[in-house]
VOZA-361076 format. One record per residue (C-alpha): residue number from 0; x, y, z. Coordinates in nm, 2 decimals, decimal comma. Example, Ala and Ser with C-alpha at 12.3 -4.5 7.8 and 13.67 -1.06 7.14 Angstrom:
pt seq->0	u->1,23	v->-0,45	w->0,78 .
pt seq->1	u->1,37	v->-0,11	w->0,71 .
//
This chain:
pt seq->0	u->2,91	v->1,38	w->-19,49 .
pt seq->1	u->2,85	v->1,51	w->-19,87 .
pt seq->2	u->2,62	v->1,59	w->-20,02 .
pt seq->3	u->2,69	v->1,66	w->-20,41 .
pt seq->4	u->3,07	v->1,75	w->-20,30 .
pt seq->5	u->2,94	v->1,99	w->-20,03 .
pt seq->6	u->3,01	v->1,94	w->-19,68 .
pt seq->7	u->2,73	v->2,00	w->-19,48 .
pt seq->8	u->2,71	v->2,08	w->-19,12 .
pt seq->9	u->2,53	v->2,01	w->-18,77 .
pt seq->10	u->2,37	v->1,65	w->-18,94 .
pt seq->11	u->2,45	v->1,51	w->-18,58 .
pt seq->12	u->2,27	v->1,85	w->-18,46 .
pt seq->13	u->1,95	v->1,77	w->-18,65 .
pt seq->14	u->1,87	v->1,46	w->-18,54 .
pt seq->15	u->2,02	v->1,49	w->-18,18 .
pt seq->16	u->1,82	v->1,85	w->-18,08 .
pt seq->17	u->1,57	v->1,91	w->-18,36 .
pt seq->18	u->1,44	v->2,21	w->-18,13 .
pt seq->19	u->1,74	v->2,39	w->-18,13 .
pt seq->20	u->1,84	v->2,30	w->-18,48 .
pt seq->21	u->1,53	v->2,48	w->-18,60 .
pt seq->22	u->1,63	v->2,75	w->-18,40 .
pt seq->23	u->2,00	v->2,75	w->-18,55 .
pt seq->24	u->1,81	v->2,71	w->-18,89 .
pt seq->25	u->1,62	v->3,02	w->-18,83 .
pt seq->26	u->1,89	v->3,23	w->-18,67 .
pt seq->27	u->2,06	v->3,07	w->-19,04 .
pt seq->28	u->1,81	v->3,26	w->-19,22 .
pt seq->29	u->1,77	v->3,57	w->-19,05 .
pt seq->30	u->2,15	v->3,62	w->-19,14 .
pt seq->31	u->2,13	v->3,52	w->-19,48 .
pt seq->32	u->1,80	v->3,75	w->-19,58 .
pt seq->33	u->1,92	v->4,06	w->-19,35 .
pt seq->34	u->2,14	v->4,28	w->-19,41 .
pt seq->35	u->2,37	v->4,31	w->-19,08 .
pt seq->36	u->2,51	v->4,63	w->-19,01 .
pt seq->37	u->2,59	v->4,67	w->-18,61 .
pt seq->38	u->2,96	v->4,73	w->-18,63 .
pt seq->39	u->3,10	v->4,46	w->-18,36 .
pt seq->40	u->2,96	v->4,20	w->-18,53 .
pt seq->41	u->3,11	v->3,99	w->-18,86 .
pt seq->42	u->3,08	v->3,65	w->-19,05 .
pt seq->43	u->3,36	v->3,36	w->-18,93 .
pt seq->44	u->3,46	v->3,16	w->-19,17 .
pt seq->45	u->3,38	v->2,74	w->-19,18 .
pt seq->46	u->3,73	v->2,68	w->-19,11 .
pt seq->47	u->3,68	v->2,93	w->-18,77 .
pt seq->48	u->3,38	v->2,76	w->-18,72 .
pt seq->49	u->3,54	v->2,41	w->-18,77 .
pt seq->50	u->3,79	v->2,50	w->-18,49 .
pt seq->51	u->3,56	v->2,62	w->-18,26 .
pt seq->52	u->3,36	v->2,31	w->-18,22 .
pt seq->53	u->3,65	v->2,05	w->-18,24 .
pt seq->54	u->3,77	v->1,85	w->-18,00 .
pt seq->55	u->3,99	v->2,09	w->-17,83 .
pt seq->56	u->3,66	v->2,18	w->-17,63 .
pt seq->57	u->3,71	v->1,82	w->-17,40 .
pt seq->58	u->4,05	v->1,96	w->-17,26 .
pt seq->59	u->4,13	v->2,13	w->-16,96 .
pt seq->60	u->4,45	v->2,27	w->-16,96 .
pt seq->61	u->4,48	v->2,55	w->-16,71 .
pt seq->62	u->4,85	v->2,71	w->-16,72 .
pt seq->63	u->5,04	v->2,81	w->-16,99 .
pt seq->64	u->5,22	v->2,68	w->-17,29 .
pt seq->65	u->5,49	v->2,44	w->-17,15 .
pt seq->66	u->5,34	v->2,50	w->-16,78 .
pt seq->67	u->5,05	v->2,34	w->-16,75 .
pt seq->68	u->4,85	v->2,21	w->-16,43 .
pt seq->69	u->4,70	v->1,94	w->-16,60 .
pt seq->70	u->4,90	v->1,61	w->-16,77 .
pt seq->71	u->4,76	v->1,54	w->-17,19 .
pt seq->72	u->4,84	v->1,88	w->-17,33 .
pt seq->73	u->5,13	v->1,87	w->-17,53 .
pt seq->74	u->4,87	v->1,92	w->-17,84 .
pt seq->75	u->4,73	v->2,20	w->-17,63 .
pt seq->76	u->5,04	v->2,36	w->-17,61 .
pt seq->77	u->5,09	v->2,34	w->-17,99 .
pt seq->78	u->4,78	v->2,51	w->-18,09 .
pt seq->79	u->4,82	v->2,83	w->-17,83 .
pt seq->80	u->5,15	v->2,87	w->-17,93 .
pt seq->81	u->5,01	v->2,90	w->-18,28 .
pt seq->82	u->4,77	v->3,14	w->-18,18 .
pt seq->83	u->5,03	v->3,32	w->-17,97 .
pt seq->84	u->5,34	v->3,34	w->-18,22 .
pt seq->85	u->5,02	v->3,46	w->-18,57 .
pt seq->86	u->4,91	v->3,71	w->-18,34 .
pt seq->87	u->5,27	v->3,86	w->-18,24 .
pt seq->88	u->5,32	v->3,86	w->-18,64 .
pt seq->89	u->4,98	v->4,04	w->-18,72 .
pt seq->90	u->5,04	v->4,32	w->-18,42 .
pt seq->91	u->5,44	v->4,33	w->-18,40 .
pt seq->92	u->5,38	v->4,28	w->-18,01 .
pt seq->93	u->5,65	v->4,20	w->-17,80 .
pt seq->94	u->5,40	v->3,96	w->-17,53 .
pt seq->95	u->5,06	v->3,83	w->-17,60 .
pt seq->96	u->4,80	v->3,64	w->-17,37 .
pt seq->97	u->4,54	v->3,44	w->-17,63 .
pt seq->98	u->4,32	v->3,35	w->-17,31 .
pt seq->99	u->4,07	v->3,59	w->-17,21 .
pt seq->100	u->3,76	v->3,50	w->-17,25 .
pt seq->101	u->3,63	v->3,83	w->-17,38 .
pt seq->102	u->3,70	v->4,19	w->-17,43 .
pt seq->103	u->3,57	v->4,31	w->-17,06 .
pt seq->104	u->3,77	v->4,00	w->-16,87 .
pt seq->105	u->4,08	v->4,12	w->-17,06 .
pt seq->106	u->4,04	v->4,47	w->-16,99 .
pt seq->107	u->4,01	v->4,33	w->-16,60 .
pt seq->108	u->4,31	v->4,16	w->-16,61 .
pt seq->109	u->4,51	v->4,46	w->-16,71 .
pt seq->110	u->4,35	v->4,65	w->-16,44 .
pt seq->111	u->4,44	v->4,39	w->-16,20 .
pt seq->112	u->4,80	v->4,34	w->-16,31 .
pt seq->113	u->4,87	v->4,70	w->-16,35 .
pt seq->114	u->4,67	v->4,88	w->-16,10 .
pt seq->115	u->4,52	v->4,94	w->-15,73 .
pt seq->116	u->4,15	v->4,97	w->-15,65 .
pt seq->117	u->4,11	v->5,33	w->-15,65 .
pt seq->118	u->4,39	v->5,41	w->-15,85 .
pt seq->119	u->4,27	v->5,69	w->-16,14 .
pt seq->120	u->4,19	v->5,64	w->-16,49 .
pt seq->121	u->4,12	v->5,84	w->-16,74 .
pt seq->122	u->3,89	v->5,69	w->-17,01 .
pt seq->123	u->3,66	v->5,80	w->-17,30 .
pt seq->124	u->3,29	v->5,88	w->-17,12 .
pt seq->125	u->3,05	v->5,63	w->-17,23 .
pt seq->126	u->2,78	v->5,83	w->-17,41 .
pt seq->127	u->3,08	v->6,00	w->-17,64 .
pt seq->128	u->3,20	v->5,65	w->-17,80 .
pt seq->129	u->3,40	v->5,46	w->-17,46 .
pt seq->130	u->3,30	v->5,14	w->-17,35 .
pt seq->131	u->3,14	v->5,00	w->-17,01 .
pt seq->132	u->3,46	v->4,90	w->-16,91 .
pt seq->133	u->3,60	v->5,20	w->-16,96 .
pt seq->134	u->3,50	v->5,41	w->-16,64 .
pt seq->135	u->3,10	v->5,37	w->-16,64 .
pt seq->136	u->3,01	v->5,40	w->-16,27 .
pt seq->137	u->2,77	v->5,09	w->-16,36 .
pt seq->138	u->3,06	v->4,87	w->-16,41 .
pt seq->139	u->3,35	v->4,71	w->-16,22 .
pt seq->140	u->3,59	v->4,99	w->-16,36 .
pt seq->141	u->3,38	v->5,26	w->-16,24 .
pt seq->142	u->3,34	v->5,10	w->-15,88 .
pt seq->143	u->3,70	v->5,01	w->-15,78 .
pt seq->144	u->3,85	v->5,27	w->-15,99 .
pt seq->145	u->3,90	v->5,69	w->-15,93 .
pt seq->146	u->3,75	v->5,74	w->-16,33 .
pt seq->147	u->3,84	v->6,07	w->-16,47 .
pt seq->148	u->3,63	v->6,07	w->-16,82 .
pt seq->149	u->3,74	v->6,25	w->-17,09 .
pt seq->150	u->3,49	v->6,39	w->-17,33 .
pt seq->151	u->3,49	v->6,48	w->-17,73 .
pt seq->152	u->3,45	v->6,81	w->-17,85 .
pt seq->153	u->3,07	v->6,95	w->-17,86 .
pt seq->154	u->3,14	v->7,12	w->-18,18 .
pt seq->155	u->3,38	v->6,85	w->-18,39 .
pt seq->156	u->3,26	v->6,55	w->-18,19 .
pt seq->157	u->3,60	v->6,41	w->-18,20 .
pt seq->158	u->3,88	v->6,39	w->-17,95 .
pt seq->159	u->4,05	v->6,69	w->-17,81 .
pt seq->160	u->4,39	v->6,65	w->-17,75 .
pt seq->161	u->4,50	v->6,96	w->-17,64 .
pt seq->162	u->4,22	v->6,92	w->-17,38 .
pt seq->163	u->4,29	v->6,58	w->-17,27 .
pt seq->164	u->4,67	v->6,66	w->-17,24 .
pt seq->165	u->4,55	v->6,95	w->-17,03 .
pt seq->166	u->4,34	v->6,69	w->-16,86 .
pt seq->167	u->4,61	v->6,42	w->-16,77 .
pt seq->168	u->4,82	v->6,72	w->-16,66 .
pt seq->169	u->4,59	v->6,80	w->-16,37 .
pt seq->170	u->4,50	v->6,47	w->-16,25 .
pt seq->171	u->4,82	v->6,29	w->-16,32 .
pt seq->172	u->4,61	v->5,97	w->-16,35 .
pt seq->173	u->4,78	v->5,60	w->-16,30 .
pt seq->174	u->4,67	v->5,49	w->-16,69 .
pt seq->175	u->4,51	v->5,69	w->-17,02 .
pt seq->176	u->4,30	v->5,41	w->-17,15 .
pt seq->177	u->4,19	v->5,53	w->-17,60 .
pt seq->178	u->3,95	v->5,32	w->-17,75 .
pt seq->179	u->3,61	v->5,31	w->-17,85 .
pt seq->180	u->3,30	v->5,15	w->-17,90 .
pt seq->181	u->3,06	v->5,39	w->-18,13 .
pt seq->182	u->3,35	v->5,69	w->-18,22 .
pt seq->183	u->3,40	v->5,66	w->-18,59 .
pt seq->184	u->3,77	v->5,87	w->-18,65 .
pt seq->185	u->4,12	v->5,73	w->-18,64 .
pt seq->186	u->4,30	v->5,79	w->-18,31 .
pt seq->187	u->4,64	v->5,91	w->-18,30 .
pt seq->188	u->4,86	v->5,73	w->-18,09 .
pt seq->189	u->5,15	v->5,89	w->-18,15 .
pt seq->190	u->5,02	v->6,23	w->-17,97 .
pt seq->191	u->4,85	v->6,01	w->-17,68 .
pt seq->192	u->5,19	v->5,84	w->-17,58 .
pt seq->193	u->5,34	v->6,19	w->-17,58 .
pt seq->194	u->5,05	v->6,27	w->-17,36 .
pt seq->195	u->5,14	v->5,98	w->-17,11 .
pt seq->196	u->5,44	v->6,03	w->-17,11 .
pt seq->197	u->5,42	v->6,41	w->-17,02 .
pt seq->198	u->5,18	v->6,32	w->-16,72 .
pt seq->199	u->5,41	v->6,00	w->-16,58 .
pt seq->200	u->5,16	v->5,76	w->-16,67 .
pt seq->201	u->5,07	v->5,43	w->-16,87 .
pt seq->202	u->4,89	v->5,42	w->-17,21 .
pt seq->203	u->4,66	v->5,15	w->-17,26 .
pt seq->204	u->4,47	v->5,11	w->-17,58 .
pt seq->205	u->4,08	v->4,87	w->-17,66 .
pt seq->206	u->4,12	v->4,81	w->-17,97 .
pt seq->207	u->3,83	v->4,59	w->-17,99 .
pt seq->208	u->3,63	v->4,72	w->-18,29 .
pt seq->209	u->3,94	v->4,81	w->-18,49 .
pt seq->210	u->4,16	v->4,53	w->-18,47 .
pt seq->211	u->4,13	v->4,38	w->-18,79 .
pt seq->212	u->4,16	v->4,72	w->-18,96 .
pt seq->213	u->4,50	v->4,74	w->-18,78 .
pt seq->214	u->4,59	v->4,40	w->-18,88 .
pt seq->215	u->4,51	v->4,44	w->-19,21 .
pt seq->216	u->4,69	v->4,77	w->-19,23 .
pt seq->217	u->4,41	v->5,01	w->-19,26 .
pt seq->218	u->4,45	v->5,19	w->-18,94 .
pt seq->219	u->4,76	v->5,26	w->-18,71 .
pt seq->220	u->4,92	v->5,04	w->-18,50 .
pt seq->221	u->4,93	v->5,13	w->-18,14 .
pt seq->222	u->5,10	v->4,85	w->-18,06 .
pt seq->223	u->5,44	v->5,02	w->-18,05 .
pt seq->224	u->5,30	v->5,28	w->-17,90 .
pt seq->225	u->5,13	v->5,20	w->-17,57 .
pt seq->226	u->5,24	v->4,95	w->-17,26 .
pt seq->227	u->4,94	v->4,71	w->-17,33 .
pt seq->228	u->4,69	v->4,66	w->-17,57 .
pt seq->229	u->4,34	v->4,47	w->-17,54 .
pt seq->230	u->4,15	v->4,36	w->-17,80 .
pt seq->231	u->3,85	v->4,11	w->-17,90 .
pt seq->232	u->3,86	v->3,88	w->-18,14 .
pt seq->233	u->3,53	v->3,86	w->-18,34 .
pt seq->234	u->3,47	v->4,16	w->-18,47 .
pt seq->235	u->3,65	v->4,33	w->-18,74 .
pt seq->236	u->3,90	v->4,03	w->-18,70 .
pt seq->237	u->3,68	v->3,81	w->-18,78 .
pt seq->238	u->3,78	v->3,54	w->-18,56 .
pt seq->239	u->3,57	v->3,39	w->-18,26 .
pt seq->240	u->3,39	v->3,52	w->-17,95 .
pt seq->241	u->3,72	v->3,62	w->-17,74 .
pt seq->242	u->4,02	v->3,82	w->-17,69 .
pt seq->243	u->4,33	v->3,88	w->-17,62 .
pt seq->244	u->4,58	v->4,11	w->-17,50 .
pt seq->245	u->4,90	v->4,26	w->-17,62 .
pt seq->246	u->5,22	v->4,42	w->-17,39 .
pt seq->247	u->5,54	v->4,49	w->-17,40 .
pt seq->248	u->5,78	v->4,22	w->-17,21 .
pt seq->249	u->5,80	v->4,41	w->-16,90 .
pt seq->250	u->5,48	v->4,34	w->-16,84 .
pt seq->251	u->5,40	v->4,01	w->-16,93 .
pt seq->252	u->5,45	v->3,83	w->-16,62 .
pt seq->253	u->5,16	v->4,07	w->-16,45 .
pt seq->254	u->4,95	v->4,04	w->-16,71 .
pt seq->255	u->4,96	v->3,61	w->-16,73 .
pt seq->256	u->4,96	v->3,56	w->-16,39 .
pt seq->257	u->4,64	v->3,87	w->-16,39 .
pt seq->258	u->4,44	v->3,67	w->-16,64 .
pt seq->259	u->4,57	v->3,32	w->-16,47 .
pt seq->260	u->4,48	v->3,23	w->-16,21 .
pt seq->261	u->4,40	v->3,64	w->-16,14 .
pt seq->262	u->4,08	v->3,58	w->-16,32 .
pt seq->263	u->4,05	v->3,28	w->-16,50 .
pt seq->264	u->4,09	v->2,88	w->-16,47 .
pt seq->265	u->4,11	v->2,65	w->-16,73 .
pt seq->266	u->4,11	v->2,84	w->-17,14 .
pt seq->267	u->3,87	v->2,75	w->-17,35 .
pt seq->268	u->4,13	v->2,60	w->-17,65 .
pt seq->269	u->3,85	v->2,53	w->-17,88 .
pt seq->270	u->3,85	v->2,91	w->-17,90 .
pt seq->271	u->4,22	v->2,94	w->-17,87 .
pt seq->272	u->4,26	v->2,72	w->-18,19 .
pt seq->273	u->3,97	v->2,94	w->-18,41 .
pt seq->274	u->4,21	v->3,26	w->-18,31 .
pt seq->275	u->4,49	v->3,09	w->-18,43 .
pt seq->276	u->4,30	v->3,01	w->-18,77 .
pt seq->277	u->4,16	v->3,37	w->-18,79 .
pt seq->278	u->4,48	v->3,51	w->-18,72 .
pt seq->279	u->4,64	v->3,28	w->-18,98 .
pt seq->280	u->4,37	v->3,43	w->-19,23 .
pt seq->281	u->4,44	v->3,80	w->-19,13 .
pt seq->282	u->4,79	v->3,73	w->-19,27 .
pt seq->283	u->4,67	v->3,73	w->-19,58 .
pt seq->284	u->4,71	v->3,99	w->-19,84 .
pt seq->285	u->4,28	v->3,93	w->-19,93 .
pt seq->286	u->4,29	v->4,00	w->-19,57 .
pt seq->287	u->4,47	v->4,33	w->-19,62 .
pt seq->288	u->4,19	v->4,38	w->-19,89 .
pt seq->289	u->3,91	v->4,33	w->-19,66 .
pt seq->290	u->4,01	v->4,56	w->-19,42 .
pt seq->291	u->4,06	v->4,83	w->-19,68 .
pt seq->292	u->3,71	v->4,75	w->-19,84 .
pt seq->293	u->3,57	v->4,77	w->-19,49 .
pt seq->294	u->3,71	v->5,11	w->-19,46 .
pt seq->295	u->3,59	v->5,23	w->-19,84 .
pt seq->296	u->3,25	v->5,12	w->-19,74 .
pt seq->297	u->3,22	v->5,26	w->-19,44 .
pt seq->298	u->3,30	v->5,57	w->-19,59 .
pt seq->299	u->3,05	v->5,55	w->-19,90 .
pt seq->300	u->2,82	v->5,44	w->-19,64 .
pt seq->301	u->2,84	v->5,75	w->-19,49 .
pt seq->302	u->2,83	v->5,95	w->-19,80 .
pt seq->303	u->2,53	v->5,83	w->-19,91 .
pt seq->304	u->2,37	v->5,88	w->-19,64 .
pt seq->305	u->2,47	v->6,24	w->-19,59 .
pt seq->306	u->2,30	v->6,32	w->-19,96 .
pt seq->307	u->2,00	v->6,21	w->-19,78 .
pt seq->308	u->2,08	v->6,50	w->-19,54 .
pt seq->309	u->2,14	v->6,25	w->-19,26 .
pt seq->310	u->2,35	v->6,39	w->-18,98 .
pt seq->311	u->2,65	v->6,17	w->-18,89 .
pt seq->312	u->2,86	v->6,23	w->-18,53 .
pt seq->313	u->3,18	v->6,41	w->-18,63 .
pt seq->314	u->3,09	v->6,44	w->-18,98 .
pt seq->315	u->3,19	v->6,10	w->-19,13 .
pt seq->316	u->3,42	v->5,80	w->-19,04 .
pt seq->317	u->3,76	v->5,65	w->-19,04 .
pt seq->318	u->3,69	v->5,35	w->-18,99 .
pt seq->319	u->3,43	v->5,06	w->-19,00 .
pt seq->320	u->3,15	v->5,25	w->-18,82 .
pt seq->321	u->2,91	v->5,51	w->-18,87 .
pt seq->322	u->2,71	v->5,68	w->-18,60 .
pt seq->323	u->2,40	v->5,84	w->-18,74 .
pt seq->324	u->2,19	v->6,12	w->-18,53 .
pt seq->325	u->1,81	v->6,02	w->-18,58 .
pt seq->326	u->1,64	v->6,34	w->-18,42 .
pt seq->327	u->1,55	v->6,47	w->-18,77 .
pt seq->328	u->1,35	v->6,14	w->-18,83 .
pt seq->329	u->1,14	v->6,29	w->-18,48 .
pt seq->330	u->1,28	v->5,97	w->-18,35 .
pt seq->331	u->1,49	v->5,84	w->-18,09 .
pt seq->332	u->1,77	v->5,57	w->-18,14 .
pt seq->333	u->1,54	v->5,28	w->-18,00 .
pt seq->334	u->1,30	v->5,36	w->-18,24 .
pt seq->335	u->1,49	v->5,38	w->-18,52 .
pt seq->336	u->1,64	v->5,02	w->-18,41 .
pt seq->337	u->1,29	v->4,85	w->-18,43 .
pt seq->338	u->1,22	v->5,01	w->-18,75 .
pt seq->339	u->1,49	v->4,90	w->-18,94 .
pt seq->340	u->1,51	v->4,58	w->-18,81 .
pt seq->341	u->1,11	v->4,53	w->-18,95 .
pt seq->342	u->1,33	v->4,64	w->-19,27 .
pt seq->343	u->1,57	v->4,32	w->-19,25 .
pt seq->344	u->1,82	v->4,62	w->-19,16 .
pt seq->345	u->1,98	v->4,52	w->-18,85 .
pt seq->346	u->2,16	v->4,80	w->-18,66 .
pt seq->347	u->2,19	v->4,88	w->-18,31 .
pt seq->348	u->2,01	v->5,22	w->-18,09 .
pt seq->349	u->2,33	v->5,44	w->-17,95 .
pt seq->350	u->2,39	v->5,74	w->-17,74 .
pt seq->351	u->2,51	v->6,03	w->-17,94 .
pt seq->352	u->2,74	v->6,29	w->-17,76 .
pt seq->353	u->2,65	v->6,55	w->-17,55 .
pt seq->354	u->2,27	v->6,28	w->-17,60 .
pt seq->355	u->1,95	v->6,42	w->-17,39 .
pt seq->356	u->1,84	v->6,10	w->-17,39 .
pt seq->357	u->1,93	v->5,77	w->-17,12 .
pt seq->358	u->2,14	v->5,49	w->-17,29 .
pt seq->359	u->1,87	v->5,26	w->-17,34 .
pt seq->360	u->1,67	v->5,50	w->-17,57 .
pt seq->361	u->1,96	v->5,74	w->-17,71 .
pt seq->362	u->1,94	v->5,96	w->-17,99 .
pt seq->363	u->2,16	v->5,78	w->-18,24 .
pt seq->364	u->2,17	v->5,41	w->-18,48 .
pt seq->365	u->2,54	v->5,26	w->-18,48 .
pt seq->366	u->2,60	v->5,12	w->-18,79 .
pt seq->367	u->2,91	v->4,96	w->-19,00 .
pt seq->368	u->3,05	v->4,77	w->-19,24 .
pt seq->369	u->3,21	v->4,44	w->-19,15 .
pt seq->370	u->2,95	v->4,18	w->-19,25 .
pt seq->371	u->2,84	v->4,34	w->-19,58 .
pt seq->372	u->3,19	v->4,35	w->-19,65 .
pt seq->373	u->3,28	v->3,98	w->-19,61 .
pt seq->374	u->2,95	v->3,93	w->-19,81 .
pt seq->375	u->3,11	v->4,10	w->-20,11 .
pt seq->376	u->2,97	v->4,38	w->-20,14 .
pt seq->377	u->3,14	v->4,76	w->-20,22 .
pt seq->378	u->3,07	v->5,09	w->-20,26 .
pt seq->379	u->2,76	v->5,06	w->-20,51 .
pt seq->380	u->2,57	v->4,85	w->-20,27 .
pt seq->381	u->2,59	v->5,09	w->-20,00 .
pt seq->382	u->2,46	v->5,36	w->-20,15 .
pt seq->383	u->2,17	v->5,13	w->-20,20 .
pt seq->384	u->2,17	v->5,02	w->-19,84 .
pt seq->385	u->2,20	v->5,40	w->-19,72 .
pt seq->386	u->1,87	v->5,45	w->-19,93 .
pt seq->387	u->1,69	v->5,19	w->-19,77 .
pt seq->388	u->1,81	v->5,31	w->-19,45 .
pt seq->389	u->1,64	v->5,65	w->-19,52 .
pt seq->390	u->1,36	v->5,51	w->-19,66 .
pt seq->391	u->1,26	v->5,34	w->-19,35 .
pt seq->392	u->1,33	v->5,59	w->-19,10 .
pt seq->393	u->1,10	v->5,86	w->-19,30 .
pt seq->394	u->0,82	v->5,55	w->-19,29 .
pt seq->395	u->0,89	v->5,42	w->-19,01 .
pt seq->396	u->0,52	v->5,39	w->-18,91 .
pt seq->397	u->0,38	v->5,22	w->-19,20 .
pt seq->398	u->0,38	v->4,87	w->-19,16 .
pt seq->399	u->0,29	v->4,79	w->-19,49 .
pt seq->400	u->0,62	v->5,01	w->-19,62 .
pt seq->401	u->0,89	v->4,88	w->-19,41 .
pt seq->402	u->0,76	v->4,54	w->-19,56 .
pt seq->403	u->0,86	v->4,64	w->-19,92 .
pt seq->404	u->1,19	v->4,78	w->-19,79 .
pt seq->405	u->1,27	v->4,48	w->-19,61 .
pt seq->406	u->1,19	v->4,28	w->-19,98 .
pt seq->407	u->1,47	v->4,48	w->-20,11 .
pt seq->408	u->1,70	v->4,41	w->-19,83 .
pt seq->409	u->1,63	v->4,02	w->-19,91 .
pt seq->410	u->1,72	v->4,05	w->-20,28 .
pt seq->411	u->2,03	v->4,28	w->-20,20 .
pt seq->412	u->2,13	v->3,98	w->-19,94 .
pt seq->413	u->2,06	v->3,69	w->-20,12 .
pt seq->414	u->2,32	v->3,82	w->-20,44 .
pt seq->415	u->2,58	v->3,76	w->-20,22 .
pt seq->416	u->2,50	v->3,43	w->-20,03 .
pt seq->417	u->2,68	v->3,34	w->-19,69 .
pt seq->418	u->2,76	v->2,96	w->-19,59 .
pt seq->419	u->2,64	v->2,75	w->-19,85 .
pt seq->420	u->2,77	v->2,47	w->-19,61 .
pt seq->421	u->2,48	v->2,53	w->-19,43 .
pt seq->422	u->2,15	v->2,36	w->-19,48 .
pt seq->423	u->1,86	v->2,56	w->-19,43 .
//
């Protein structure tokens, strides 16, 4: 349907489910008038979204390209291998598994295929920047896993690799898993594959938050660097909820038959074919401008903030993220979360390292620069951002203030408009 030559969406939505089409319609809203800073999270595009709900979601097709368990999916086939053969081009990996069905399942799989319960690991500790899936002792990695964390300085906040090679030399671990979910800095791959190599072990890299600013060539590769690489999809790649993982060829097999039938039955292809679409986008050279944009305003981000004498974990940021210690606001990170999101500034509480407080209450605000950035805007409107950021934490009691702050936030959002497509 059109409606004055734009194509607008979820018509059938409306009149099917008007409950949850208001609720889509508000959720609509809250994303156009906010300004949405939590790090893992972006804006697809229509065409991403197109793919997503197409009819690729009425298919079963458990297998693999060309191997399939079910008849009908030579159309199937055509599509994954899409996906498969963009994302080889976008990573220069030699093997790639489009199917898991998100960053923890993936991480699993490699796990499975490479691994033996109990075999040792050495991951980034949780409250300094890992992930759950990493080593926590509340996940499955922690509980069928020997987990030797490794920690980031106390001083620099960033990775020691003198200490962790020291590290891997005395517990001569099975796999070194780098990667991160709230460490801002570059990691350097080249010195961690010397590292694995030195102890006799694998090298495993989550490149989950990162993966579009590899792609686009605003971070290194590890690709060429490590045995196997895991990664989502929807963050800075700005593709759908997913992932996917990356090896070399001598590991391929374990790793297929690890996330089928390991783990997983039949794919969900309508997410298959939105990869393959997003990948096909991050080949772009715009894409190659994103990621650097995400990158430059990360990094004004972070300087703005600073000249409001806001302490930031390891001193700035590489990357897309910025991790902000809230203790001089005589707040902890929860409270700074509900704060800002009464501002239209959405952001997510985080333990800092080294934090006194639990997890669910930390000491630090996670923020970054992937949505703002597909919205358009650069370094001028995040020194505006960083300001209303401030603003709100020093009033973060006032009711009545945090209501004018969040007034700016809708102005600043609604110059650069998201998914006109969209009725609202």
């Amino acid at each position: 349907m059109t409606v004055k030559g734009v194509f607008r969406l979820y018509e059938h939505l409306q009149s099917a489910d008007p409950a949850l089409y208001a609720v889509l319609q508000r959720e609509l809203g809250r994303q156009r008038d906010g300004i949405e800073l939590i790090p893992s999270e972006n804006l697809v595009s229509v065409p991403v979204l197109e793919a997503l709900g197409s009819v690729f979601t009425n298919k079963y097709s458990e297998g693999y390209p060309g191997k399939r368990y079910y008849g009908g999916n030579e159309h199937i086939d055509e599509a994954e291998n899409l996906a498969i053969e963009r994302a080889k081009q976008l990573f220069g990996a030699e093997h790639v598994n489009v199917q898991p069905l998100s960053g923890s399942p993936a991480n699993m799989a490699v796990y499975f295929a490479l691994l033996e319960p109990g075999d040792k690991i050495m991951g980034l500790k949780l409250d300094h920047g890992g992930h759950l899936t990493h080593g926590s002792p509340v996940n499955f990695s922690g509980k069928y896993y020997t987990i030797v964390p490794y920690l980031v300085d106390e001083k620099t906040e960033r990775l020691d690799y003198d200490a962790i090679e020291r590290l891997a030399a005395a517990e001569r671990p099975k796999l070194i898993l780098a990667g991160f979910t709230a460490y801002p800095r570059d990691i350097d791959w080249k010195r961690l594959r010397a590292i694995a190599d030195k102890a006799g072990c694998l090298l495993m890299a989550d490149i989950s938050h990162t993966a579009g600013l590899v792609a686009g060539k605003a971070l290194t590769n590890p690709v060429p660097f490590c045995d196997v690489v895991t990664t989502t999809t929807h963050k800075t790649l700005r593709g759908p909820r997913g992932a996917m993982i990356l090896c070399k060829e001598q590991y391929a097999v374990k790793i297929d038959k690890a996330v089928f039938p390991g783990l997983q039955g039949g794919p969900h292809e309508n997410a298959i074919a939105a990869k393959a679409v997003a990948f096909k986008e991050a080949l772009t050279p715009e894409f190659q401008a994103y990621a650097r944009q995400v990158v430059a305003n990360a990094k004004a981000l972070a300087a703005a903030l600073q000249e409001r004498h806001v302490r930031l974990v390891s001193g700035g940021t590489d990357t897309h993220l910025v991790l902000a210690d809230v203790r001089s606001f005589k707040l902890t990170g929860k409270q700074a979360e509900v704060a800002l999101d009464k501002a239209g500034l959405y952001t997510n509480k985080n333990t800092i390292p080294y934090d006194p407080e639990k997890p669910w209450v930390g000491s630090g605000v996670r923020m970054g620069t992937p949505v703002v950035t597909t919205r358009g805007m650069r370094e001028g409107e995040m020194k505006i951002i960083a300001n209303l950021i401030v603003d709100a934490l020093e009033h973060h009691d006032d009711e009545e203030y945090l209501a004018t702050v969040r007034t700016k936030a809708i102005e600043l959002a609604r110059k650069f408009p998201i998914y006109p497509e969209m009725k609202l």
